[in-house]
N, C-alpha and C positions, 0 to 999 in steps of 0.2 A: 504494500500500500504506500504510494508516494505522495508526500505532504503536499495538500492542495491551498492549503491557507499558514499566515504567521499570525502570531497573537504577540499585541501590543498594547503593553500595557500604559494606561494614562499615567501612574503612579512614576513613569522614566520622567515625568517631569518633576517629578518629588526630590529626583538623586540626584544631590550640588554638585556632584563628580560628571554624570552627563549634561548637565545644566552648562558646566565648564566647559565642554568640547565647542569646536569651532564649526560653525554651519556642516559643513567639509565633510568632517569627521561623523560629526551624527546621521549626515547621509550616506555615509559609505555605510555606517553600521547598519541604520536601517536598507541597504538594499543586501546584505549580507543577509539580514535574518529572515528577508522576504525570498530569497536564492532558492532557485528549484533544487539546486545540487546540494545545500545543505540536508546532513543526514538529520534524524531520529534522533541524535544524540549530540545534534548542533557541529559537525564539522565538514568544512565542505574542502574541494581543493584552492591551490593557492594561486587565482590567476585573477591578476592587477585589470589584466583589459580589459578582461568579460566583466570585468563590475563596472571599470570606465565607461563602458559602451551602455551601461544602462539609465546613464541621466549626460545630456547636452553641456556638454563645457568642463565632463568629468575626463579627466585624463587618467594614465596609469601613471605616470609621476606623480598625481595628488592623490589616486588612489593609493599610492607605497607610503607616501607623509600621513596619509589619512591613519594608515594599518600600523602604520609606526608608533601614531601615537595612542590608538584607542589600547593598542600592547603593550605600551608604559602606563596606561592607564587603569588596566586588566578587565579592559573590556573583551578583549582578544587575546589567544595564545596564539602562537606561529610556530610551526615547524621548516624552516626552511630546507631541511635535508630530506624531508618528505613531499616539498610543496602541499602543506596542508595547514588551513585553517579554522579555529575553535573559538564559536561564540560561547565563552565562558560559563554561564548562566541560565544557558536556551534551555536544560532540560526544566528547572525550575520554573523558567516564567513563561514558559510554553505548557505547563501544567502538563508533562507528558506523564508522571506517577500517578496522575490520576485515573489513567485508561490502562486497565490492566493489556489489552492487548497493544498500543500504541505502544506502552512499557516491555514490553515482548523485542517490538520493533527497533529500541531504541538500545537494548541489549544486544540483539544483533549488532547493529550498527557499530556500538564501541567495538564491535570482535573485528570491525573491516578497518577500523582506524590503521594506518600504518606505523604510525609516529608512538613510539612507545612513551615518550614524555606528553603527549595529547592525550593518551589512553590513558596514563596515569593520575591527571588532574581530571579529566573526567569522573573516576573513579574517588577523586576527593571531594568533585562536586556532590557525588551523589552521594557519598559519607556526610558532608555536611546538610543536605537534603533530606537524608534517613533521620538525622536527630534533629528534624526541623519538623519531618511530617512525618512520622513511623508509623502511622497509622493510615495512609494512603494506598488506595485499593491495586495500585502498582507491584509495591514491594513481594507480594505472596507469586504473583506472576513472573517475575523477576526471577527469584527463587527458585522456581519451579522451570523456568527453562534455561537458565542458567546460574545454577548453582555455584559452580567458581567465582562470576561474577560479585555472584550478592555476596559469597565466603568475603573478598576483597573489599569489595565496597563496607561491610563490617570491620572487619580489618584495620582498618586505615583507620574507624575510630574515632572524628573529631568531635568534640566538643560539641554543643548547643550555640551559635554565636561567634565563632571562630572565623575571624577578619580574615586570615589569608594561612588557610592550611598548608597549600601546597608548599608555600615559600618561593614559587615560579615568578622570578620577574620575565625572564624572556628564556627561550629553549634553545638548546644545541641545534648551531648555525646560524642562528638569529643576529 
């Protein structure tokens, strides 16, 4: 099943960190997260022009300043030795734990990631996401098609609240 819509929340106007992004920046974001090749588990590949090409006066040189910065920002992870990139946050504020089978979908997904340090903050997202919602109709479906998965995601452990688990400012090759 291939995501036909993105969900956007009003509440990105709440966070002083995207409030501070530069026009630039929160459009590349927002056309990232509306991206058909964005997976399940929010990573899509890394190509400057195909996002250039989707709004008039966007270039791949402001599209690579754009990524550079929402990536200092942690809005973005990047793998550049994968050509792969990771909206941080998507499985969250896409509500995918809430649909046990879209959670099916998004399990898959992280298995196709190539980028072992993308696969690994994913993995801390959705540690931080298990002690946010553990009682979300996701996690038993999770579990139950990929057990290793959820073993990991358990795992890792963080906290309730935990500002920056990973400790990822930017990834090998970056």
């Amino acid at each position: 099943m291939a995501r036909e819509h993105a969900i956007l929340l009003v509440s990105i106007w709440d966070d002083p960190d995207f409030i501070a992004l530069e026009a630039m920046q929160q459009t590349v974001f927002f056309s990232l997260i509306a991206n058909r090749d964005l997976s399940w588990c929010g990573v899509a590949p890394y190509l400057p022009k195909r996002i250039a090409g989707h709004c008039k006066g966007l270039t791949e040189r402001k599209v690579v300043a754009s990524i550079d910065a929402l990536t200092e920002a942690r809005f973005l992870l990047v793998d550049n030795g994968t050509d792969e990139i990771a909206v941080r946050t998507f499985v969250r504020h896409d509500k995918i734990i809430n649909s046990p089978n879209v959670t099916k979908a998004m399990g898959r997904a992280v298995g196709l990631v190539r980028s072992d340090d993308l696969r690994d903050a994913i993995k801390g997202e959705l540690s931080r996401l298990l002690a946010d919602q553990p009682d979300a109709k996701g996690w038993a479906s999770l579990d139950a098609a990929y057990p290793d998965l959820m073993a990991e995601v358990i795992a890792k452990g963080y906290p309730k609240g935990s500002v920056n688990p990973s400790g990822i400012r930017s990834l090998k090759g970056a």
